[in-house]
C-alpha positions in Angstrom: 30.6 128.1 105.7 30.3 126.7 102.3 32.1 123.9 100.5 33.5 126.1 98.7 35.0 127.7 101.1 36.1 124.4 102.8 37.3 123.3 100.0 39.5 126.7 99.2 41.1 126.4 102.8 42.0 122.3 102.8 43.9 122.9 99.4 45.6 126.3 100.7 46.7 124.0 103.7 47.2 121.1 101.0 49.7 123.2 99.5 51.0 124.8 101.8 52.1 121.6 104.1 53.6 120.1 100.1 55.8 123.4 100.3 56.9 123.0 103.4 58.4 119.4 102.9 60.3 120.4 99.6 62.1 123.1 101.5 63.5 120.2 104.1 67.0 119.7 103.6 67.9 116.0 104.1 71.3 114.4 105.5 73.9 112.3 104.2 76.0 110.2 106.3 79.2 108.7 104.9 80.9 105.5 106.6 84.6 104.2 105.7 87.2 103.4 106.3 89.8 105.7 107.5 92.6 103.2 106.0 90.4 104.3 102.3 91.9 107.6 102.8 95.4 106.4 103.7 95.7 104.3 100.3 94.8 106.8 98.3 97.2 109.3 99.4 99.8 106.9 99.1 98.9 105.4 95.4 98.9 109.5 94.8 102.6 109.9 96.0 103.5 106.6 94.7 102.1 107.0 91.1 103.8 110.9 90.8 107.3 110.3 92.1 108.9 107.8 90.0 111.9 106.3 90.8 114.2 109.1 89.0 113.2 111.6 90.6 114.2 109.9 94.5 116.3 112.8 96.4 119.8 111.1 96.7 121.2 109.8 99.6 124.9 110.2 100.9 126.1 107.0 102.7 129.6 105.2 102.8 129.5 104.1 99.6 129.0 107.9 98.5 126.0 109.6 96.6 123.1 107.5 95.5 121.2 108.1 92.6 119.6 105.8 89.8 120.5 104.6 86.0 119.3 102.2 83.3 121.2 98.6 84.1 121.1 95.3 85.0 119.4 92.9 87.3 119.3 89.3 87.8 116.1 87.3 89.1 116.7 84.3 90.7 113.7 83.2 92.1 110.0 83.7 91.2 106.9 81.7 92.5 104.0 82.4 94.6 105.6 81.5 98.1 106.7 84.1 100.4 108.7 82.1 102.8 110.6 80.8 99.8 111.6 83.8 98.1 113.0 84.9 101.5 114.5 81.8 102.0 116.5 82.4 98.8 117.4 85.4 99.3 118.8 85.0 102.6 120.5 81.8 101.3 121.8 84.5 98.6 123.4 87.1 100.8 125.2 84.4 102.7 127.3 83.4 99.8 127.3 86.7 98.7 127.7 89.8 101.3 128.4 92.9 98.9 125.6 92.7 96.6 122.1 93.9 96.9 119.2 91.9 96.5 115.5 93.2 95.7 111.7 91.0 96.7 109.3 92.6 95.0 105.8 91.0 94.6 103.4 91.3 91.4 100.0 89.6 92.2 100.5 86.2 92.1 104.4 86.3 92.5 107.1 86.8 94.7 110.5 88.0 92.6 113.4 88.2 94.3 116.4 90.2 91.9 120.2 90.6 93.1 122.6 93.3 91.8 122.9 96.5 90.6 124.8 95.9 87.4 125.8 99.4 84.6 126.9 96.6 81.8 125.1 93.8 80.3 128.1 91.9 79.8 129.3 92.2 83.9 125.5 91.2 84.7 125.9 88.1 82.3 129.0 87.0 83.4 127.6 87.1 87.0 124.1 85.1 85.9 126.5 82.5 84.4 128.1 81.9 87.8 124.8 82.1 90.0 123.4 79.3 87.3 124.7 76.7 89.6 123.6 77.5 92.4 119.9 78.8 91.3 119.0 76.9 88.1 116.0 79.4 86.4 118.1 82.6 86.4 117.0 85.4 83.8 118.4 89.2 82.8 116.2 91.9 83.4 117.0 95.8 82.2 115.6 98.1 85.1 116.4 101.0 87.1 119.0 100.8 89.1 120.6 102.3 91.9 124.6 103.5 91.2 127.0 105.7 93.7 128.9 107.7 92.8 
């Protein structure tokens, strides 16, 4: 055998071994979280069914559906227990009327009523001013039977 020859069959087996490993397939392996997966679908559903569009619901009170009105905040601040507190303080002096927590990094807000007319949600604030001092107006969806 020559070099030539020796040198003709390492590169043939050079090349050939280089072809080989580009044909490999490799292998991807993806850890999360199955909760990821979970949020996702609901920021999906939450994000395409606004409020509007909510089927309605029959109850004593009749059909439920949703409008443009009024609500009053009485209480916003960053403590939980508090805005519970004042709402459960709220539906002691008042029984009938519907209140709302809803929390907005850093804040807890806690809104009462479901009011069609500025002037009945006004009249209402005025009275509530006594008992909750930082009362404000706030135009929202609301929900209405009819």
């Amino acid at each position: 055998m020559n070099g030539k020859s020796v040198f003709l069959g390492l590169s043939f087996l050079l090349f050939s071994f280089a072809a080989l490993a580009q044909n490999k397939k490799g292998s991807l392996e993806i850890i999360k979280d199955p909760m990821i997966d979970l949020l996702q679908q609901s920021r999906i559903i939450f994000n395409n069914s606004p409020i509007e569009n909510e089927p309605a619901v029959k109850n004593e009170k009749g059909t439920r559906g949703t409008a443009l009105g009024f609500r009053i905040q009485i209480f916003s601040g960053s403590s939980r227990t508090e805005a519970y507190a004042i709402q459960a303080r709220f539906q002691q002096r008042y029984e009938d009327i519907s209140t709302y927590i809803t929390y907005t990094q850093p804040n807890y807000r806690v809104k009462v009523g479901d009011f069609r007319s500025r002037s009945e949600a006004q009249s209402f604030m005025n009275e509530l001013r006594k008992t909750f001092p930082s009362v404000f107006l706030f135009t929202e969806q609301i929900y209405v039977y009819y």
